[in-house]
C-alpha positions in Angstrom: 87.2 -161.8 65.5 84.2 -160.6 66.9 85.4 -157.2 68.2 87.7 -156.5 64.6 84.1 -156.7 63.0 82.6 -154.4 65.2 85.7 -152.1 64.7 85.2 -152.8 61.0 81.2 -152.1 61.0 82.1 -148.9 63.1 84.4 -147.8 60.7 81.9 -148.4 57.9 78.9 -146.5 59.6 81.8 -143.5 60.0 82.5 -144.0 55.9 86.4 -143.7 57.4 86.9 -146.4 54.2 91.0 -145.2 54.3 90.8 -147.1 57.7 88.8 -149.6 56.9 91.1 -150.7 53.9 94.4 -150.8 56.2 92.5 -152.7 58.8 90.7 -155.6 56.2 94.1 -155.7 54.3 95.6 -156.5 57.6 93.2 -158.8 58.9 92.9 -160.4 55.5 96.8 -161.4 55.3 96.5 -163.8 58.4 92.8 -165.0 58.5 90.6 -163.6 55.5 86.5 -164.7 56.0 84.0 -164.2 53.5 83.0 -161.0 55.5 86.5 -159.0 55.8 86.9 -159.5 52.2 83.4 -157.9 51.6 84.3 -155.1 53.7 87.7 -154.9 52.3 85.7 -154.9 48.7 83.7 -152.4 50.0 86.7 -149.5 50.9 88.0 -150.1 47.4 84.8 -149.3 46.1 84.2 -146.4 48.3 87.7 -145.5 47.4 86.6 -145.3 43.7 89.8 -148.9 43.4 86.6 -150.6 41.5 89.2 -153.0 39.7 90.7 -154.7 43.5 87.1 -154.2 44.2 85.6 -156.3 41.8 88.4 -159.2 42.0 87.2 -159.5 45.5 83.8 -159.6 44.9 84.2 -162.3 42.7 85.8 -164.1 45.1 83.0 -163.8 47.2 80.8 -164.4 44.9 82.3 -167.7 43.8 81.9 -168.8 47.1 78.5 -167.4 48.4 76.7 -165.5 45.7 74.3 -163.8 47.6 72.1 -160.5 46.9 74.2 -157.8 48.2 77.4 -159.6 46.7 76.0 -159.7 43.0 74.5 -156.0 43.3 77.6 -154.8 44.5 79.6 -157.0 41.9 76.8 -155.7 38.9 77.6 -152.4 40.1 81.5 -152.2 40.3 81.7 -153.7 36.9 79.2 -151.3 35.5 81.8 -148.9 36.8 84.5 -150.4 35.3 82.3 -150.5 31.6 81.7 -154.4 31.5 78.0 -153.7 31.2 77.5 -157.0 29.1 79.2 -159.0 32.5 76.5 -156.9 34.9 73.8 -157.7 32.7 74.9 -161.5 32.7 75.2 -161.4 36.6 71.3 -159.4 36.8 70.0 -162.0 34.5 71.4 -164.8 36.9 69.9 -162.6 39.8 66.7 -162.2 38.5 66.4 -166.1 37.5 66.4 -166.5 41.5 64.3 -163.6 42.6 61.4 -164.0 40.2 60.7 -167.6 41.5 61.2 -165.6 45.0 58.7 -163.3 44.3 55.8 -165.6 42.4 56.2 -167.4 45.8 55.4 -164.4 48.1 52.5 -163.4 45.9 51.3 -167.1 45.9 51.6 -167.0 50.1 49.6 -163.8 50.1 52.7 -162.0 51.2 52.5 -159.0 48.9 54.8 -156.7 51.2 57.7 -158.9 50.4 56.7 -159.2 46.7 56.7 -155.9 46.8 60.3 -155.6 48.6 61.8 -157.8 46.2 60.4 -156.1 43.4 61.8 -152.9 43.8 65.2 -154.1 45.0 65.4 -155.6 41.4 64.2 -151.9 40.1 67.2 -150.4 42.4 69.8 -151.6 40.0 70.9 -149.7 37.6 70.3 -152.0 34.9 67.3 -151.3 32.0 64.6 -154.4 33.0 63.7 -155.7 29.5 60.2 -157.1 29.7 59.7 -159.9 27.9 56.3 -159.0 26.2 54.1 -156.3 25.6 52.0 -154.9 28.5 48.6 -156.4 28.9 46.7 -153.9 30.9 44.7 -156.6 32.3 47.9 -158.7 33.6 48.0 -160.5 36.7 50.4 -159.7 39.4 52.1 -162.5 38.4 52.1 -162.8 34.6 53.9 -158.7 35.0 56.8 -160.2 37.3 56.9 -163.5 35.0 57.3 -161.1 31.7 60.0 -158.6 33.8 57.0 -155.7 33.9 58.3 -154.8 37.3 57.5 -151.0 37.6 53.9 -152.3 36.4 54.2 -155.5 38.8 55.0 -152.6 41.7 52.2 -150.5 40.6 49.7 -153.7 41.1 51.4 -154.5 44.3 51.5 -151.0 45.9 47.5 -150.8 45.1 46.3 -154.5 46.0 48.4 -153.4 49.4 46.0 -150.6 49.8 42.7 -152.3 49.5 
């Protein structure tokens, strides 16, 4: 298994994705893991197939709903015009990354604050803050009320000093 996913990986890094769906779609008919699936859900995407794309992702999902899973799954079906089904799935997301992130700023660990932060601003999803900005805000009240692009700003200048 090892060597079919670093055939798989290799064929991802090359962006050969007509390859990599005949060689997940084989693999997948005799011993499918979480991982060939997600590769397999990755060719279709690539491949613009965003609706064999997304019922794999959900199958993935269902079983291990990890960060790269749900951004790929908000993504596909903001492609496929379910925006109110990515918003649902970026709400769930940011319900575990904001505890993730009061946490790092709590540890002193604003580099990963700050990580987690923008990989929330990197979807393509409007952030709806929950209040009005108080210029005077902690760190932590801006990621609490969804002020992210302020709660970076903060972040990105408490890193300089």
């Amino acid at each position: 298994m090892e060597n079919n996913t670093i055939n798989l990986e290799q064929l991802l890094e090359l962006e050969n994705y007509t390859d990599l769906l005949a060689e997940t779609r084989s693999i997948n008919q005799t011993s499918p893991t979480p991982k060939t699936l997600f590769y397999q859900a990755i060719a279709y995407y690539k491949l613009h197939d965003h609706d064999h794309a997304e019922t794999l992702l959900e199958e993935i999902y269902s079983q291990d709903p990890n960060n790269e899973i749900t951004t790929y799954l908000i993504i596909t079906k903001l492609k496929l015009s379910k925006p109110d089904e990515a918003n649902t799935l970026f709400k769930q997301l940011c319900k575990t990354e904001i505890p993730n992130i009061l946490l790092d700023i709590q540890q002193n660990n604003q580099d990963m604050a700050l990580n987690r932060c923008l990989f929330l601003q990197s979807i393509p999803i409007p952030i709806q803050p929950l209040s009005k900005l108080d210029p005077n805000e902690s760190t932590e009240s801006l990621v609490k009320d969804l002020h992210i692009t302020d709660a970076i700003k903060q972040l990105k200048a408490e890193k300089s000093t």
